[in-house]
GUROBA-296583 format. One record per residue (C-alpha): residue in one letter; z, x, y. Coordinates in nm, 3 decimals. Example, Ala and Ser with C-alpha at 12.3 -4.5 7.8 and 13.67 -1.06 7.14 Angstrom:
// GUROBA-296583
{node 'A',{0.780,1.230,-0.450}};
{node 'S',{0.714,1.367,-0.106}};
END
This chain:
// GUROBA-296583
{node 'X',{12.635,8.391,17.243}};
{node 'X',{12.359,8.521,17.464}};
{node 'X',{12.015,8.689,17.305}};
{node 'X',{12.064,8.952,17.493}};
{node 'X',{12.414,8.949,17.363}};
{node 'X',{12.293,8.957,17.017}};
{node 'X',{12.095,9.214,17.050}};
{node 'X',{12.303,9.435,17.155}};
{node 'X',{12.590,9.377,16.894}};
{node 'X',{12.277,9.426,16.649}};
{node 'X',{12.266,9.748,16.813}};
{node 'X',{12.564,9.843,16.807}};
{node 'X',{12.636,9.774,16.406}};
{node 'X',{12.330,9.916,16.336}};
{node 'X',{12.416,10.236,16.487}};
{node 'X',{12.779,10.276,16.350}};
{node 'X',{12.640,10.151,16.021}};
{node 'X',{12.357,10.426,16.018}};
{node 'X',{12.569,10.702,16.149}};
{node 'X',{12.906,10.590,15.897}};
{node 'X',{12.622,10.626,15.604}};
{node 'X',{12.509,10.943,15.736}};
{node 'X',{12.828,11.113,15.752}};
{node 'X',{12.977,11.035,15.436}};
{node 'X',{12.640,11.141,15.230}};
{node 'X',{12.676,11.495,15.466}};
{node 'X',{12.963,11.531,15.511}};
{node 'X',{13.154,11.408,15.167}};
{node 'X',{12.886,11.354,14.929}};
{node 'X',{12.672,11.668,14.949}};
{node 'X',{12.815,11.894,15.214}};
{node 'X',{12.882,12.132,14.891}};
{node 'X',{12.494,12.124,14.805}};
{node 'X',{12.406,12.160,15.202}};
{node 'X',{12.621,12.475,15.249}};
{node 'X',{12.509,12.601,14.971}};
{node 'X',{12.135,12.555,15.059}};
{node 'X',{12.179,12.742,15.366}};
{node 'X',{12.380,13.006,15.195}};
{node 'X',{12.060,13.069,15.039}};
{node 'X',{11.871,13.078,15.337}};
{node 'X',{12.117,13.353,15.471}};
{node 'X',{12.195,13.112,15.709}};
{node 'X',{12.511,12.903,15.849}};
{node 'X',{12.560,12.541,15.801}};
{node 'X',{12.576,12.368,16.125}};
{node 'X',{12.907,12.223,16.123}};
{node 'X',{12.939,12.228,16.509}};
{node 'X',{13.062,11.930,16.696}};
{node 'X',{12.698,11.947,16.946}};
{node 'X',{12.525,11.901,16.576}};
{node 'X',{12.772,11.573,16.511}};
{node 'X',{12.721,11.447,16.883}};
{node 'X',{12.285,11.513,16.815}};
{node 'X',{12.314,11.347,16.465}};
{node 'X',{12.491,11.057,16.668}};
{node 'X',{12.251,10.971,16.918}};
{node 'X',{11.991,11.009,16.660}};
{node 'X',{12.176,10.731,16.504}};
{node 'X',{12.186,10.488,16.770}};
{node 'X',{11.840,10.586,16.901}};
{node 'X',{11.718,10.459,16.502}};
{node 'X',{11.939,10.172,16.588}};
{node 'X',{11.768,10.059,16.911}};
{node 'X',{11.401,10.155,16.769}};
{node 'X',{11.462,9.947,16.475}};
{node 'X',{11.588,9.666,16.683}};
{node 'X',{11.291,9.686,16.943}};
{node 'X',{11.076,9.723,16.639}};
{node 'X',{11.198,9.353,16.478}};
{node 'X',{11.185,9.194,16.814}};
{node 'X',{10.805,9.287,16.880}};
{node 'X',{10.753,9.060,16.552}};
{node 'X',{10.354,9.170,16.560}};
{node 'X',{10.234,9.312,16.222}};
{node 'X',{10.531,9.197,16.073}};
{node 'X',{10.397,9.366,15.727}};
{node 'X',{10.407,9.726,15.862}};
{node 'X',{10.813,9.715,15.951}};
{node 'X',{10.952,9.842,15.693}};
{node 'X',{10.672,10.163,15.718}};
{node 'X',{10.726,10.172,16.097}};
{node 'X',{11.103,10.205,16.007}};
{node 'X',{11.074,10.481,15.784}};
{node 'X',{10.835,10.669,15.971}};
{node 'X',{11.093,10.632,16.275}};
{node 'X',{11.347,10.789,16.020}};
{node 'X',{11.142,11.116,15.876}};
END
C-alpha cells in the first residue's frame, strides 16, 4: 500500500473513531446531564442534525490535523500538547 494510501486510511479511522467516541459520550452517556445543563441556562439543547453534521467535520478536521501533526515529526515532544490544544 501507497504512503499516501496510508495516510489517508489513518485519516479516515481516525475520524470515525473520534466522531463514534464523541457521540456515544453525547449522545448516550451524558445527553441526560447536557440537557439538563442547558435547561438551566433557559436554553435548548442543540439536538439539530446541522449541530451533528458541524460536530462531524470537527471530527475529521481533528483527524487530518492530528495526522499532519505526526507526519511533520519536528518537536516530536510537544505532540501530544499540540494535539490537545487542537482539541480545546
Amino acid at each position: 500500500m501507497k504512503q499516501s494510501s496510508r495516510n489517508i486510511m489513518a485519516i479516515i479511522v481516525a475520524g470515525v473513531w473520534v466522531n463514534v467516541s464523541k457521540f456515544v459520550r453525547n449522545e448516550v452517556l451524558l445527553k441526560a446531564y447536557g440537557m439538563d445543563h442547558y435547561r438551566s441556562l433557559g436554553m435548548t439543547f442543540p439536538a439539530e442534525m446541522k449541530n451533528g453534521l458541524i460536530w462531524v467535520a470537527w471530527g475529521f478536521l481533528y483527524a487530518v490535523i492530528s495526522k499532519w501533526t505526526r507526519m511533520a515529526k519536528k518537536h516530536a515532544c510537544f505532540l501530544p500538547l499540540a494535539s490537545d490544544y487542537q482539541a480545546f
